[in-house]
VEXDREN-2710 file (C-alpha; in Angstrom, 1 decimal):
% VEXDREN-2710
k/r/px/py/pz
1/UNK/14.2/40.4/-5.3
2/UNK/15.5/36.9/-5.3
3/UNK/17.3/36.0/-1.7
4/UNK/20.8/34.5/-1.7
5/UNK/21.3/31.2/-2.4
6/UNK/22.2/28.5/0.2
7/UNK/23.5/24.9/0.3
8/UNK/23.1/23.0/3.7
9/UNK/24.6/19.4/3.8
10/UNK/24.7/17.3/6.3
11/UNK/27.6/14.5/7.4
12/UNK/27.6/11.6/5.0
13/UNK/26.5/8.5/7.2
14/UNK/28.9/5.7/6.3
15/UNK/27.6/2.8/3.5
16/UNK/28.8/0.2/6.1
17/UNK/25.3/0.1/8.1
18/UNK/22.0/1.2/8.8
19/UNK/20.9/4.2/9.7
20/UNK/19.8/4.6/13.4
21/UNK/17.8/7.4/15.5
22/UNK/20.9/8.5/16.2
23/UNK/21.9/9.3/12.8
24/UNK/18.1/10.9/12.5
25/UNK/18.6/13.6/14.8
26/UNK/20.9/16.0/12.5
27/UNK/19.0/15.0/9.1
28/UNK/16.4/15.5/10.7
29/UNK/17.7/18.8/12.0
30/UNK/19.2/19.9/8.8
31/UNK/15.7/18.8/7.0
32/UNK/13.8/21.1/9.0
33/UNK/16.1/24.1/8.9
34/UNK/16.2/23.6/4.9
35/UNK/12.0/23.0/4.6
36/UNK/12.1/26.5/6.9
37/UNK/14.1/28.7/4.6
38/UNK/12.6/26.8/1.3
39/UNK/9.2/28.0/2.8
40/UNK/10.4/32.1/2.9
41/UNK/11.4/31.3/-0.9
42/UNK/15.1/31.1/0.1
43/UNK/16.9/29.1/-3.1
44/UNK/17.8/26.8/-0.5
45/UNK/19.3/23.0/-1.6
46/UNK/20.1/20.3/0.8
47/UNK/23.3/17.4/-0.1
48/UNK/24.7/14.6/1.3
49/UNK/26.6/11.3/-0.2
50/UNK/27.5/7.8/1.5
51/UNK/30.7/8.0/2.8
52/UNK/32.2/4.7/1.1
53/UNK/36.0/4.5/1.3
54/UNK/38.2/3.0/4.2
55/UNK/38.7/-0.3/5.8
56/UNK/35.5/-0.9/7.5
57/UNK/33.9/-1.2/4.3
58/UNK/37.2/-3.6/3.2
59/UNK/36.6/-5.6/6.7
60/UNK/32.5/-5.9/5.8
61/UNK/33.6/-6.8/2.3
62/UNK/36.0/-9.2/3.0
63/UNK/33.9/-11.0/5.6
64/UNK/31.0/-11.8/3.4
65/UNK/33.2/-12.3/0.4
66/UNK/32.0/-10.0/-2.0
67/UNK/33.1/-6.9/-3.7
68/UNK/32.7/-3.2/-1.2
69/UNK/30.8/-2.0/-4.7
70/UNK/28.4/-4.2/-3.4
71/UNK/28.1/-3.0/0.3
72/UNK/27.6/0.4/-1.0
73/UNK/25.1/-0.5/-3.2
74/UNK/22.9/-2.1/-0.5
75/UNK/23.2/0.4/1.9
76/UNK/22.9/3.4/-1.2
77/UNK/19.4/2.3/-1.3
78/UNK/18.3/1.6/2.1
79/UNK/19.5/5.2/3.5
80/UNK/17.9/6.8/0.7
81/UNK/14.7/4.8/1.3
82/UNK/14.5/5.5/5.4
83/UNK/15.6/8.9/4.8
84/UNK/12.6/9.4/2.1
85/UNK/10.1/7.3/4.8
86/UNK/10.9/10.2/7.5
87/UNK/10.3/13.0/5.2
88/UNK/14.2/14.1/4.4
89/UNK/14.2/15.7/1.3
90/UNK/17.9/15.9/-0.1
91/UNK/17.8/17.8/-3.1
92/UNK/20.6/15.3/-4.3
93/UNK/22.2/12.7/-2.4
94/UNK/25.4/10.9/-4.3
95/UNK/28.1/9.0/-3.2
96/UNK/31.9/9.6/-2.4
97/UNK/32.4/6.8/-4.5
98/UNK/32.4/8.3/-7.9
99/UNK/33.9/10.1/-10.5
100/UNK/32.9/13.5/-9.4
101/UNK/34.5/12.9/-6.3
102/UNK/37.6/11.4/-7.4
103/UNK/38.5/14.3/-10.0
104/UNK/37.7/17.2/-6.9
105/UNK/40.2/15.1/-4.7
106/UNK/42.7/15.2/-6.9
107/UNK/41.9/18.4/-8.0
108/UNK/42.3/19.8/-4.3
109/UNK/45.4/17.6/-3.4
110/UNK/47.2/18.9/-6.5
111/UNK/46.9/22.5/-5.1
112/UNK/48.1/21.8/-2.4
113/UNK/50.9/19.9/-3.2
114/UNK/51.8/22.7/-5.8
115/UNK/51.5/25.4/-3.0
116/UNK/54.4/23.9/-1.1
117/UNK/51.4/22.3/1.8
118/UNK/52.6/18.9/1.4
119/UNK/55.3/17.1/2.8
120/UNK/56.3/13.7/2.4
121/UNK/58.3/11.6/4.9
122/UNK/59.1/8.1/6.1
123/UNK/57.5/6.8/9.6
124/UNK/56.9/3.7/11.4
125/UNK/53.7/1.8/10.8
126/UNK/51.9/-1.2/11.9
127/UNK/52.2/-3.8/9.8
128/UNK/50.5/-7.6/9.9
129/UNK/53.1/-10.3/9.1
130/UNK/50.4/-12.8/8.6
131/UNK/48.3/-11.3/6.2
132/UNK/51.3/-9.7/4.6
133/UNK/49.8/-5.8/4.7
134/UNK/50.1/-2.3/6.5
135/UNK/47.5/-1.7/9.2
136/UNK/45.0/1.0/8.4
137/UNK/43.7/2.9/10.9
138/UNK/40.3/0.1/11.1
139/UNK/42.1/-2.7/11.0
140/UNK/44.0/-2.2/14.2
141/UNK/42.6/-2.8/17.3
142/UNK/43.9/-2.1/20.9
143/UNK/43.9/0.4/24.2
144/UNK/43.6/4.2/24.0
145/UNK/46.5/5.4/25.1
146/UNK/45.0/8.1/27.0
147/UNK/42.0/6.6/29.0
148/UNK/43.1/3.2/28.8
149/UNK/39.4/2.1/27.2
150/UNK/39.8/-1.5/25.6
151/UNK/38.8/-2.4/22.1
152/UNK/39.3/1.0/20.2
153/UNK/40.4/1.5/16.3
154/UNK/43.9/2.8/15.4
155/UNK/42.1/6.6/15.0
156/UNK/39.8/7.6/17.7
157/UNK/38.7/6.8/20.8
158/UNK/35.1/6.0/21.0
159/UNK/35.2/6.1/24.3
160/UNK/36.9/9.5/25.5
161/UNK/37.6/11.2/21.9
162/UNK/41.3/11.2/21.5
163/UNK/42.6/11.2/18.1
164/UNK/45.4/9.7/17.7
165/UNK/48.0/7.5/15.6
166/UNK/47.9/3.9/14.9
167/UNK/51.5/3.2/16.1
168/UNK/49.7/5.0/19.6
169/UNK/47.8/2.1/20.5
170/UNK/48.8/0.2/23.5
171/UNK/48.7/-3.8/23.3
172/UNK/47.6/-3.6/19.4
173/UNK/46.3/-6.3/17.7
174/UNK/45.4/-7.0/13.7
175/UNK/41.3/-6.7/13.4
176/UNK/41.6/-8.9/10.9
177/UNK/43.8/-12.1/12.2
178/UNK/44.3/-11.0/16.0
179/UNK/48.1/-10.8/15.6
180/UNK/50.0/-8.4/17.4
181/UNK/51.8/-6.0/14.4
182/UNK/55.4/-5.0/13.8
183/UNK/56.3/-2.0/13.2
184/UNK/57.8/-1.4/9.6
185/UNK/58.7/2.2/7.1
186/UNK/56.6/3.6/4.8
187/UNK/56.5/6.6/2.9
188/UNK/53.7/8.6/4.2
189/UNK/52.1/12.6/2.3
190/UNK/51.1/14.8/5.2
191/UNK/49.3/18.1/4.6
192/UNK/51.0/20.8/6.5
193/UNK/47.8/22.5/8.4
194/UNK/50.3/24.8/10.2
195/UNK/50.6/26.9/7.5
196/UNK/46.7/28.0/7.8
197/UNK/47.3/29.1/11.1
198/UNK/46.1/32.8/9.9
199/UNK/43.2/31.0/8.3
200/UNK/41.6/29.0/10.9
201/UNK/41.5/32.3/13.5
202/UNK/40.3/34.7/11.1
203/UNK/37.4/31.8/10.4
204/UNK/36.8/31.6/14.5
205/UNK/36.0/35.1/14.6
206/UNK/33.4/34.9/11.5
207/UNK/31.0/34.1/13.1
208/UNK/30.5/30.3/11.6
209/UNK/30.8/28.6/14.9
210/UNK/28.9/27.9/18.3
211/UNK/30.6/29.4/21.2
212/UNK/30.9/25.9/22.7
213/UNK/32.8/24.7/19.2
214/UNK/35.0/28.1/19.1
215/UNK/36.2/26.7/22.8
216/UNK/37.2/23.4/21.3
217/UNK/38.8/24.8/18.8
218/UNK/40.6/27.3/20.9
219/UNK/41.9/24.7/22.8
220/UNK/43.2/22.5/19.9
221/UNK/44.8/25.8/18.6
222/UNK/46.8/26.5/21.6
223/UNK/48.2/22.6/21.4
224/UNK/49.6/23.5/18.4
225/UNK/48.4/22.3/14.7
226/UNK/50.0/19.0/13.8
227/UNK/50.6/18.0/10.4
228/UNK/47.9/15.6/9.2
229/UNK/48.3/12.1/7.2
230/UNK/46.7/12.1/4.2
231/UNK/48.2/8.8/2.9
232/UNK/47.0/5.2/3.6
233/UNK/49.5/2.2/2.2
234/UNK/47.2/-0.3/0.2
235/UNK/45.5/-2.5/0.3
236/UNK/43.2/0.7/0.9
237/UNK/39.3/0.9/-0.9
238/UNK/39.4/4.4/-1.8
239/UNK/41.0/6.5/-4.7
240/UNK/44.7/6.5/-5.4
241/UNK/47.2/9.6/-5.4
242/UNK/48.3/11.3/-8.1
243/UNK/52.1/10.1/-9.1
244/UNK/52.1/7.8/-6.2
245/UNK/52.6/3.5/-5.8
246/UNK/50.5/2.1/-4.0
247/UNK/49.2/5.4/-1.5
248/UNK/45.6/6.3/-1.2
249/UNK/43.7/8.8/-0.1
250/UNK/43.0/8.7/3.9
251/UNK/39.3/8.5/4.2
252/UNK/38.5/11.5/5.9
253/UNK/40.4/13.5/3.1
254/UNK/37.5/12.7/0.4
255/UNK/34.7/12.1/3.0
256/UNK/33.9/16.2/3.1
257/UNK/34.5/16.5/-0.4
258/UNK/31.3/14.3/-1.3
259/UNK/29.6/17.9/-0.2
260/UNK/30.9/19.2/-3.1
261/UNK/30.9/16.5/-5.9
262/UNK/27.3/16.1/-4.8
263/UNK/26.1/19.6/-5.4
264/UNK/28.1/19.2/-8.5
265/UNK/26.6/15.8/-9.4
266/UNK/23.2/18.0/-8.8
267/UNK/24.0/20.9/-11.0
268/UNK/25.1/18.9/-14.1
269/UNK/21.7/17.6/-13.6
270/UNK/19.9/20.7/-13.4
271/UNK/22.2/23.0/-15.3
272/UNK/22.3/25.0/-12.1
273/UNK/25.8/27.0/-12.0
274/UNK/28.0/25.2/-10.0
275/UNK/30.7/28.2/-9.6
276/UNK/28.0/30.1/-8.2
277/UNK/27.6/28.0/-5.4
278/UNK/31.0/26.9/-4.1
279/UNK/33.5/29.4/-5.7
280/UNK/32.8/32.9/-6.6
281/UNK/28.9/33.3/-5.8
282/UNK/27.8/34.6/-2.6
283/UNK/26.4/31.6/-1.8
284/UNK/25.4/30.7/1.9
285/UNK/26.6/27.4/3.3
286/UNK/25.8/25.6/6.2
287/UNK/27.4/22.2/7.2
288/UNK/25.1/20.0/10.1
289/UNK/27.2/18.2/12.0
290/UNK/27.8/16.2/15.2
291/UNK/30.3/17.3/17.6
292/UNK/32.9/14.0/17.1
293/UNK/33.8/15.1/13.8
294/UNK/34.4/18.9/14.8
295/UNK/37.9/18.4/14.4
296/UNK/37.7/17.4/11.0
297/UNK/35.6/19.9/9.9
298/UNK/37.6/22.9/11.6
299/UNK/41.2/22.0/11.6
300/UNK/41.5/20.1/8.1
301/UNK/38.5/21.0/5.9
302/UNK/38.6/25.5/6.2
303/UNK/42.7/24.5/5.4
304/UNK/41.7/22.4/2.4
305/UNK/38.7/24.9/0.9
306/UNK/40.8/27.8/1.4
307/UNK/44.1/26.7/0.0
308/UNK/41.8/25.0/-3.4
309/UNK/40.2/28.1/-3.6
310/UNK/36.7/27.4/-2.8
311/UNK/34.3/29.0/-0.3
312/UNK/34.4/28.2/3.1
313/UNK/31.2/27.6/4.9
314/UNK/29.4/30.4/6.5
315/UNK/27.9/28.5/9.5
316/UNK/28.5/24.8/11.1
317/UNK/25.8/23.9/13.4
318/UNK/27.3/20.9/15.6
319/UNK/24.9/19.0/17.6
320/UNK/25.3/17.1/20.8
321/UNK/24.6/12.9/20.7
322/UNK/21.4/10.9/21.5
323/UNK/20.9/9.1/24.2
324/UNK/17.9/6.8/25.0
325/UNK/16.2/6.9/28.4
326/UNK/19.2/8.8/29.8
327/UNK/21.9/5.9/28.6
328/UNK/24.3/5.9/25.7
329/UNK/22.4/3.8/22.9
330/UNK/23.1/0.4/23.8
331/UNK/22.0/-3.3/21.9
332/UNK/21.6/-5.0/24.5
333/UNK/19.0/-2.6/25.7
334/UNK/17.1/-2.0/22.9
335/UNK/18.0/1.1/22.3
336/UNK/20.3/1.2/19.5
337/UNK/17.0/1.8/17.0
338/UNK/17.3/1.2/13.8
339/UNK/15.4/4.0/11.5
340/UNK/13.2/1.1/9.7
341/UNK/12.9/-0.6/12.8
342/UNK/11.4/3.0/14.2
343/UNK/9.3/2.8/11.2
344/UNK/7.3/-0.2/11.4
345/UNK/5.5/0.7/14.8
346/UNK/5.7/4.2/14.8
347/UNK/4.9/7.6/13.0
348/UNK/7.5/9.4/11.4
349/UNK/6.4/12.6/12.2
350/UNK/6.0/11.9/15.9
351/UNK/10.1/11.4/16.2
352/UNK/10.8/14.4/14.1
353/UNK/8.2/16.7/16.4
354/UNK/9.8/14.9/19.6
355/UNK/13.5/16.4/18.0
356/UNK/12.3/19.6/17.2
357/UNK/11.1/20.1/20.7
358/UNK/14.4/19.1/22.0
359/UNK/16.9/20.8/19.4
360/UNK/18.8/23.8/20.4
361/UNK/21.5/25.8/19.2
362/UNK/23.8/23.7/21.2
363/UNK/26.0/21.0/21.4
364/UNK/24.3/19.7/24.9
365/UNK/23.1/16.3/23.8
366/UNK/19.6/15.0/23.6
367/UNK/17.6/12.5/25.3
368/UNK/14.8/10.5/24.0
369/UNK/12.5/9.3/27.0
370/UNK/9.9/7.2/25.5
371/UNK/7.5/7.6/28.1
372/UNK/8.2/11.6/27.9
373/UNK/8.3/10.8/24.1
374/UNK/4.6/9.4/24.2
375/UNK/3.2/12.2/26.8
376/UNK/4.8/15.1/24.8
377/UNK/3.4/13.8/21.4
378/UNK/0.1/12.9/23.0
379/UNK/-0.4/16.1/25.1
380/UNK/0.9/18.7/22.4
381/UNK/0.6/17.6/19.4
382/UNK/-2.9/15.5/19.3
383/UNK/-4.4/17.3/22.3
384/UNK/-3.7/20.3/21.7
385/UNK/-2.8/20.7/18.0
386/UNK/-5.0/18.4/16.1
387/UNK/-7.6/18.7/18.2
388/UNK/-8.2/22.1/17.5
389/UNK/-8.5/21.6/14.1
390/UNK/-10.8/18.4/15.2
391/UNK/-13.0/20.6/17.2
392/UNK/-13.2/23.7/14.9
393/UNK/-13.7/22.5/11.4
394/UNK/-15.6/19.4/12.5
395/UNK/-18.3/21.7/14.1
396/UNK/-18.2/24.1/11.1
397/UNK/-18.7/20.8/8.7
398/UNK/-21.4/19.6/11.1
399/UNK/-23.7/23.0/11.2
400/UNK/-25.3/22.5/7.2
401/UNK/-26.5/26.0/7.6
402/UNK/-22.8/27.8/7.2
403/UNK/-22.0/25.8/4.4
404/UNK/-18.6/25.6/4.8
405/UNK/-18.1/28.9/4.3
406/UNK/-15.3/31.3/6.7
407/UNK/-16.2/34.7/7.6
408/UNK/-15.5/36.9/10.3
409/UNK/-19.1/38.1/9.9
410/UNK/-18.0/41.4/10.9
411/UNK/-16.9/40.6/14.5
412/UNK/-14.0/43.1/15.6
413/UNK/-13.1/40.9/18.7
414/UNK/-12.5/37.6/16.3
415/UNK/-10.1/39.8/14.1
416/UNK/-8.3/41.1/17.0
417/UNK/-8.2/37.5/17.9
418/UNK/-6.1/36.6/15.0
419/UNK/-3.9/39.2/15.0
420/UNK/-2.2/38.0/17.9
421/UNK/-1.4/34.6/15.9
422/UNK/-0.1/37.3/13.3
423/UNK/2.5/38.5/15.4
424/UNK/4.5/35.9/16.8
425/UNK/5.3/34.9/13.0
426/UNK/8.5/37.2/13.3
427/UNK/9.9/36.0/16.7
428/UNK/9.0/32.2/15.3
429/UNK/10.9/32.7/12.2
430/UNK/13.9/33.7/14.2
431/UNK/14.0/30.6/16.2
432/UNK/13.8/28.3/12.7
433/UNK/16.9/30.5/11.3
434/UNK/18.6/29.8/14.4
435/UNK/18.1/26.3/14.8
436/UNK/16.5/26.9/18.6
437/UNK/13.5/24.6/17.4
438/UNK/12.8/23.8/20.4
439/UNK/11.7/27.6/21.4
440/UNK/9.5/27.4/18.2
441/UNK/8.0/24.2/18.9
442/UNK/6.9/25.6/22.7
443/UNK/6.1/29.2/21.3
444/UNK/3.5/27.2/19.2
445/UNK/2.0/24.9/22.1
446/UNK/1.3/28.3/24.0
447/UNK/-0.7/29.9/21.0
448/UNK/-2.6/26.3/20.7
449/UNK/-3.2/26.9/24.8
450/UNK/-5.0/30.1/23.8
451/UNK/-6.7/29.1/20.9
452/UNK/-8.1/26.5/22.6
453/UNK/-9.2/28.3/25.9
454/UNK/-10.7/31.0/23.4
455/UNK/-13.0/28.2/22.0
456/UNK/-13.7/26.5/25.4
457/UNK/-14.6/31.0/26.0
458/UNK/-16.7/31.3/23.5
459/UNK/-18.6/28.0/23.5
460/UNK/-19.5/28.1/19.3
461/UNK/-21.3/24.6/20.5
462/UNK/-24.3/27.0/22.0
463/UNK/-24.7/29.5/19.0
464/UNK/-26.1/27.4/16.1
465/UNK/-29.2/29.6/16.2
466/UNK/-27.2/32.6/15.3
467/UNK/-25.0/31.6/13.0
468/UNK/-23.1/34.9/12.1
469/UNK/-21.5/34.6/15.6
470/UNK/-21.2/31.2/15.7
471/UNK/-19.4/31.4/11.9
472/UNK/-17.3/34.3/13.1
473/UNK/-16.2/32.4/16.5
474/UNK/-15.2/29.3/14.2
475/UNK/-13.6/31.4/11.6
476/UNK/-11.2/32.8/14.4
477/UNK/-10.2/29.1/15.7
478/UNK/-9.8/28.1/12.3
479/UNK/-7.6/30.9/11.1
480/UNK/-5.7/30.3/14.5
481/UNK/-5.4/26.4/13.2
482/UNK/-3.7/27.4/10.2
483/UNK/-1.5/29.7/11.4
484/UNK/0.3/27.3/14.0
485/UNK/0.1/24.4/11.0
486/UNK/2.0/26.9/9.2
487/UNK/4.3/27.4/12.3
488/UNK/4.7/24.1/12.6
489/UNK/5.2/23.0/8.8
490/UNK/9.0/22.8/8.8
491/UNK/8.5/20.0/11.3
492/UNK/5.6/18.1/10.6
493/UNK/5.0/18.3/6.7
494/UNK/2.4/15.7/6.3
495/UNK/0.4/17.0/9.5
496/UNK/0.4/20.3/7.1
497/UNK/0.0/19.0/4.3
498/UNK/-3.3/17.1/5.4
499/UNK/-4.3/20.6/6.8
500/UNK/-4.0/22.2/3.5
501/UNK/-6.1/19.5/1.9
502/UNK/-8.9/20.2/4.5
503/UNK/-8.7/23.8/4.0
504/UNK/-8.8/23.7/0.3
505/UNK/-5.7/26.4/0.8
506/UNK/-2.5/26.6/-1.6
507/UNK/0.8/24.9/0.3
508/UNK/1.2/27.4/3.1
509/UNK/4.5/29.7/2.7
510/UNK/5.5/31.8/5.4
511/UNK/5.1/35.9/3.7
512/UNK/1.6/34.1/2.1
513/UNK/-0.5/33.6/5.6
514/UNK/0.9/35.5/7.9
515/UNK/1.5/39.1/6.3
516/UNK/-1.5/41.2/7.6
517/UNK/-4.9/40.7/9.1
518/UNK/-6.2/41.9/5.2
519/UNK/-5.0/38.4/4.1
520/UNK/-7.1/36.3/6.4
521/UNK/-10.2/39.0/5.5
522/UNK/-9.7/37.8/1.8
523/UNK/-10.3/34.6/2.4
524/UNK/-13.8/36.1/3.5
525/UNK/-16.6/33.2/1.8
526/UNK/-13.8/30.9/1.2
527/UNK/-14.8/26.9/1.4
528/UNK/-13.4/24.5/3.4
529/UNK/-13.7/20.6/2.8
530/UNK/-14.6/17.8/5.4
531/UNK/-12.6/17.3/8.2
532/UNK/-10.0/14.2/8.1
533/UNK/-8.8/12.6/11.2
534/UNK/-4.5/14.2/11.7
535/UNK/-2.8/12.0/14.4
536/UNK/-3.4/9.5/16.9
537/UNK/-2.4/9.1/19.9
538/UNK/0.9/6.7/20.5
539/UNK/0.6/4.1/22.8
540/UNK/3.7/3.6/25.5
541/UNK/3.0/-0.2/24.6
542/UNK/3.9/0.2/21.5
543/UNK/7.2/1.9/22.1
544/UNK/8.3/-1.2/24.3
545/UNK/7.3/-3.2/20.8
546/UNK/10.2/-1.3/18.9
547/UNK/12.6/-2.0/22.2
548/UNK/11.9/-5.3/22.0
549/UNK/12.1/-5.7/17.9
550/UNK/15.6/-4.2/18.6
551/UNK/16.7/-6.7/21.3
552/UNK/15.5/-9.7/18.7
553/UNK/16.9/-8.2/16.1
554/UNK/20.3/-7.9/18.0
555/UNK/20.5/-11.4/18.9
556/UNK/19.9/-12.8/15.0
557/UNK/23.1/-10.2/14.0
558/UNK/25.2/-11.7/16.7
559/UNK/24.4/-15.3/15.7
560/UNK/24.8/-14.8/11.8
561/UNK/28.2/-13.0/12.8
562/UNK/29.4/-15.7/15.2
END
């Protein structure tokens, strides 16, 4: 029977910058949650777009004097390439910059205008005399009218959260020129969420949401729901309403859409049924999110799917932020990492296994210590995890007389041995579904622990002159070797795919391996090939080499900008 189908996306990172580790942590997330269900033959496809409309991609534009076609362009390429260089596989990734996009947004603002959701009237905005032009929300600059933080945008506070209107701002200044703004009319569209009241607390008690995010929400609910602005006055980079002068979409009312015009771009490629999956199929999906754009995704987006008439996602898995050695990312310490930078020192699959073994089903944030970075990667997964597929197969390779071949030689204790490695498959699949990867990750180290002491047991070293135990004792630790790079293949796909190579084994899927102790007695004669070194050890030195890159890096940016 083929399982129901699932789309997971994760939150479009803007086109106006470079991904960081930051960034990393949910694709990363989302990527290993995806390669998880792919591997139990779920029909399982991960999306994502640029996010490419608003005025930080107008400021970036206007700064270097060329066209914000060409910003998106640049950064198009580079996410895709350090998202492909840390093994995220997006089964399409497209851009909220294209036609796809532009027809859904007016597609879903013409329902709801023609259901009575939208209301247009005239309010005060911020307005630059000198360069002649309404303030959007990025190019508006002052203090946060309710922590008092300095420097924050006309939308949110970076600092304590707040959302809020431009016209909010205390002592507000043009990004652009530094002028303090007038206030002047304008005709603004504003999407009545009010009316979805019904909606939003039926989707609370689905079941979609963390208890943590249903508390937020709660909260937000009890304020009451405000009508949200869905109009920006050009000059705007973005798409332009329907029957309007001059009025452009708001940013974050096409952002979320780019989830659907890029499974959409993806099934005109594929002549996969795009109804199926975001209509009237019974399609699972999941949006992977941080927790700042919560609001977003609760209080505007369920409004806007239900009242366009497509399906509303089953689960949103928010995520806490990153930190770096217990500090909020900072430049001038190093620690605001670019992805590439990440990439020219260090492995890829060290920072994905570092996640996993921090990532929760939680919106607590998580903390990258290098020094607790380098001692987990070195303890768990060389020590303990490669090593045991150093020490087995290397031994079985070295011993000429077992030519390579597994058996269990019919030792009862070294089947009951497996079996054991058998049965945590169920209570390890639960945690990847959940997105607890973290209780995975350490369920895994424990059945390395006992693999390992079973060898250091049964000392295979002192049996080459009898080689049916020494086969059997091998055959165990081998078997035990496959089943946690199995365990572990959502995380560390290389690592397992390496492992498979050794082996001379198909790519391990979960129901394949894991089944019944009949399925490892079938691979009874089976070869393996030569043993291939699987990870090294990471040097803390080297970690101070990416800090460092970072700080250098920092101080060319702020020159070239000054």
């Amino acid at each position: 029977m083929v399982s129901k189908k699932m789309v997971i996306t994760a939150a479009l990172p803007y086109a106006n910058g470079s991904i960081h580790i930051g960034h990393l942590v949910e694709y990363i997330q989302a990527d290993i949650f995806v390669r998880f269900q792919k591997m139990n033959r779920r029909d399982c496809r991960y999306f994502c777009a640029d996010d490419t409309h608003g005025a930080p991609i107008m400021i970036r534009a206007k700064k270097e004097g060329v066209k914000p076609e060409d910003i998106i362009e640049r950064y198009h390429k580079e996410h895709q390439e350090d998202f492909s260089d840390f093994l995220i596989e997006f089964d399409n990734y497209h851009s909220t910059n294209s036609e796809e996009n532009r027809i859904l947004a007016e597609e879903i603002y013409t329902k709801l205008r023609e259901s009575n959701h939208i209301d247009r009237r005239e309010i005060d905005q911020t307005f630059c005399e000198k360069d002649n032009m309404f303030l959007p929300d990025r190019f508006i600059k002052g203090t946060c009218p309710k922590c008092g933080a300095e420097d924050q945008y006309g939308d949110v506070c970076e600092s304590c959260g707040t959302h809020y209107d431009p016209t909010d701002l205390k002592d507000p200044k043009c990004a652009i020129c530094q002028t303090p703004p007038i206030r002047k009319k304008s005709i603004h569209l504003f999407f009545q969420v009010g009316h979805f009241q019904d909606t939003l607390d039926k989707f609370m008690e689905s079941g979609a949401l963390q208890n943590e995010v249903k508390n937020f929400l709660t909260t937000w609910l009890k304020e009451g729901l405000k009508d949200w602005d869905i109009s920006r006055d050009g000059p705007y980079f973005g798409f332009q309403i329907p029957d309007e002068v001059n009025k452009y979409f708001y940013v974050w009312l096409d952002a979320p859409i780019g989830y659907i015009s890029s499974t959409q771009n993806w099934a005109k490629r594929t002549n996969a049924d795009f109804e199926e999956l975001w209509r009237n199929g019974d399609t699972e999906i999941h949006h992977f999110i941080g927790k700042d754009i919560v609001y977003f995704h609760t209080l505007f987006w369920i409004p806007m799917l239900k009242a366009a008439g497509f399906k509303m996602p089953n689960k949103i898995h928010v995520h806490g932020f990153l930190t770096v050695n217990g500090e909020k990312m900072s430049k001038t310490k190093g620690t605001f990492i670019n992805a590439r930078t990440y990439l020219d020192y260090l492995d890829p699959e060290y920072l994905r296994y570092y996640y996993a073994s921090k990532l929760k089903n939680s919106v607590g944030d998580l903390d990258l210590s290098f020094q607790d970075f380098a001692n987990r990667v070195n303890a768990e997964m060389v020590n303990k995890i490669a090593n045991l597929g150093s020490r087995t197969i290397s031994m079985f390779n070295k011993n000429k007389a077992l030519n390579n071949s597994l058996g269990f030689s019919g030792n009862k204790e070294m089947v009951k041995f497996c079996q054991q490695f058998i049965d945590e498959s169920d209570n390890i699949s639960k945690n990847y579904a959940n997105c607890d990867f973290g209780l995975a990750v350490k369920k895994v180290c424990h059945l390395a622990d006992i693999a390992n002491a079973f060898i250091d047991q049964h000392k295979p070293w002192e049996l080459k002159n009898n080689l049916d135990s020494q086969r059997a004792v091998l055959t165990a630790g081998i078997h035990a070797f496959r089943l946690i790079t199995l365990y572990l293949k959502p995380v560390i796909p290389l690592f397992a795919a390496k492992v498979e190579q050794i082996l001379k084994i198909e790519p391990l899927m979960w129901g394949d391996s894991i089944d019944s102790i009949d399925k490892l007695l079938a691979m009874e004669g089976h070869k393996i090939g030569e043993f291939q070194r699987l990870a090294e050890r990471v040097d803390i030195k080297t970690t101070e080499k990416v800090i460092q890159k970072t700080m250098e890096n920092t101080k060319t940016d702020q020159q070239l900008n000054s």
